[in-house]
C-alpha positions as CSV (number, residue, x, y, z in Angstrom):
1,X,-9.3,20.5,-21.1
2,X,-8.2,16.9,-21.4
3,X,-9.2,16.4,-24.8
4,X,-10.9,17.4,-27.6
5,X,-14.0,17.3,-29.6
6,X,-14.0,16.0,-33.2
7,X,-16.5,17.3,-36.2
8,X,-19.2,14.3,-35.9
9,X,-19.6,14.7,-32.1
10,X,-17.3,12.4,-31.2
11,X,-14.5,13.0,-28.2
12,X,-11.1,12.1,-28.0
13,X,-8.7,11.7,-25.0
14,X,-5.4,9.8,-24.4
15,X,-4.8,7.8,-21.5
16,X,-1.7,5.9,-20.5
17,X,-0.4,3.8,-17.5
18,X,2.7,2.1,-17.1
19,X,4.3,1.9,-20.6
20,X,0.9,1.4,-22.4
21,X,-0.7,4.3,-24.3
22,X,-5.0,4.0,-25.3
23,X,-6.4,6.4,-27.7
24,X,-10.2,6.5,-26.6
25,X,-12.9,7.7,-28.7
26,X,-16.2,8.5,-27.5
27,X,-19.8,9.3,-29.0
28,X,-23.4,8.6,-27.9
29,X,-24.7,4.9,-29.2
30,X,-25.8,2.1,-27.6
31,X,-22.9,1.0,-25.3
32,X,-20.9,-0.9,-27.9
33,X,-17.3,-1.5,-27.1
34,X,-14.1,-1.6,-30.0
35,X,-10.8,-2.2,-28.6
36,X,-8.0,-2.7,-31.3
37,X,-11.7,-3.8,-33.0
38,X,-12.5,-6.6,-30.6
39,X,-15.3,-6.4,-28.3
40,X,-14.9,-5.3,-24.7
41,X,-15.6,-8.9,-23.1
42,X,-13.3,-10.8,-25.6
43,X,-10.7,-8.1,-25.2
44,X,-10.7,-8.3,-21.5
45,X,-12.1,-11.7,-21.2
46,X,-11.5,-11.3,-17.0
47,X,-14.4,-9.4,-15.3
48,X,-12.0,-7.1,-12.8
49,X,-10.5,-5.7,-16.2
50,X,-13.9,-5.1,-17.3
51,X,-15.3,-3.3,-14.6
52,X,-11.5,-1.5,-14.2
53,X,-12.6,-0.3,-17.6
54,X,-16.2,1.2,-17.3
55,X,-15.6,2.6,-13.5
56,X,-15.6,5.9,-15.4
57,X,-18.9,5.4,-17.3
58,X,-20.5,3.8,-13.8
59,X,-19.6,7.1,-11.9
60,X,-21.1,9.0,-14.3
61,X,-24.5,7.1,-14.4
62,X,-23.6,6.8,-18.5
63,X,-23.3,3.2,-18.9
64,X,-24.9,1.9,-22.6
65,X,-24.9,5.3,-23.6
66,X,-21.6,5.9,-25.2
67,X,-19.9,3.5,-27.7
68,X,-16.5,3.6,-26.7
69,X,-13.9,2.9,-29.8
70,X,-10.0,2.6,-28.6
71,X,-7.0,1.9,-30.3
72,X,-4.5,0.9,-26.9
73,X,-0.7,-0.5,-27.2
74,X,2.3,-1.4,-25.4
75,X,2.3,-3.0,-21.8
76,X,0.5,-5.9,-20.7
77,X,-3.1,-5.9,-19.8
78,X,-3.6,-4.3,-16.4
79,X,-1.9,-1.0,-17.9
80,X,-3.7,-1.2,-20.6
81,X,-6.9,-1.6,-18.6
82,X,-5.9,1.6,-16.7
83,X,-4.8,3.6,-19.4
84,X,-8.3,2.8,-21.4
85,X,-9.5,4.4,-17.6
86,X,-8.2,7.3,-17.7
87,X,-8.7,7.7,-21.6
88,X,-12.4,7.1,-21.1
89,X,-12.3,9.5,-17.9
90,X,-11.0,12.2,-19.4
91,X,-13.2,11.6,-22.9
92,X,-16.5,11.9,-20.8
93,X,-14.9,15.1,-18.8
94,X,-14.5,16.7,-22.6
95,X,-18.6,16.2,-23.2
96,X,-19.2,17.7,-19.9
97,X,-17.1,19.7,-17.2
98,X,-20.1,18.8,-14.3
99,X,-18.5,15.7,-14.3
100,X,-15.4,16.6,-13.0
101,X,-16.4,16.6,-9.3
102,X,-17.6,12.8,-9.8
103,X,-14.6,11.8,-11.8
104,X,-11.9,13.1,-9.3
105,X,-13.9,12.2,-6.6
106,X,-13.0,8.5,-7.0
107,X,-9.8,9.5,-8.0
108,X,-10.0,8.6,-12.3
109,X,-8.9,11.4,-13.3
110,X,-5.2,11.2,-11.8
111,X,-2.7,9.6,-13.9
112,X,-1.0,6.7,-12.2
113,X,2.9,7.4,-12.1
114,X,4.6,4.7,-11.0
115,X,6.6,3.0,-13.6
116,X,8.8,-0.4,-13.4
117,X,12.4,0.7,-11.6
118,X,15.4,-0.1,-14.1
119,X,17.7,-2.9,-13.0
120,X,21.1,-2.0,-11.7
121,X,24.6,-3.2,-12.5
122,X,26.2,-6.0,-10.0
123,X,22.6,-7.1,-8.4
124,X,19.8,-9.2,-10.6
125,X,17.2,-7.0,-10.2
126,X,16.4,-3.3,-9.1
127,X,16.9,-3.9,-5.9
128,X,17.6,-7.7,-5.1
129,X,21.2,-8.2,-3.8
130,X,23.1,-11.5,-4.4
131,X,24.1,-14.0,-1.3
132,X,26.1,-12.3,1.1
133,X,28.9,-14.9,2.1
134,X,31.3,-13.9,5.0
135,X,34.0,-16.5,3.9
């Protein structure tokens, strides 16, 4: 189980990408969005992060039935947008295990790993060398 069910029907998962974490509450309503108490669309004012964002609720045929309440930090927005995915994801597969099929099926369910390589001494990035000069 991904996460867990709280006493006034409402379920809780954690989702994270990159270095961003997103604490996602879910419960049936009227589709309202909350992140860190904004609203979805002034949040994520750019539509790809938007629909990054409800892919869960659209695979599941649940859009405007859950208000969806998260508290995300750290990162920039595209990680946060993917760690509210997977947060979501995994909050919808807590109210129902049929949904799992769906959910992994377009691959929401798997948590991204990649993370930003660490620079190394004597080059200026990761991987980037310096000019090579023979003489």
């Amino acid at each position: 189980m991904a996460g867990k069910t709280l006493d006034d029907g409402t379920f809780h998962a954690v989702g994270r990408r990159k270095t961003s974490v997103a604490r996602v509450y879910v419960r049936r309503g009227k589709g309202e969005w909350s992140i860190n108490g904004r609203p979805l669309a002034d949040y994520f004012p750019r539509p790809s992060y938007q629909a990054l964002v409800e892919k869960p609720l659209q695979t599941t045929e649940t859009l405007g039935e859950y208000d969806v309440q998260v508290n995300v930090q750290g990162g920039g927005l595209t990680g946060q947008a993917g760690a509210i995915q997977l947060g979501l994801a995994r909050a919808l597969l807590t109210e129902d295990e049929d949904r799992r099929t769906a959910l992994r099926r377009d691959g929401l369910l798997t948590r991204d790993p990649r993370r930003v390589e660490r620079k190394k001494y004597g080059r200026p990035k990761a991987r980037k060398r310096f000019q090579f000069s023979k003489r």
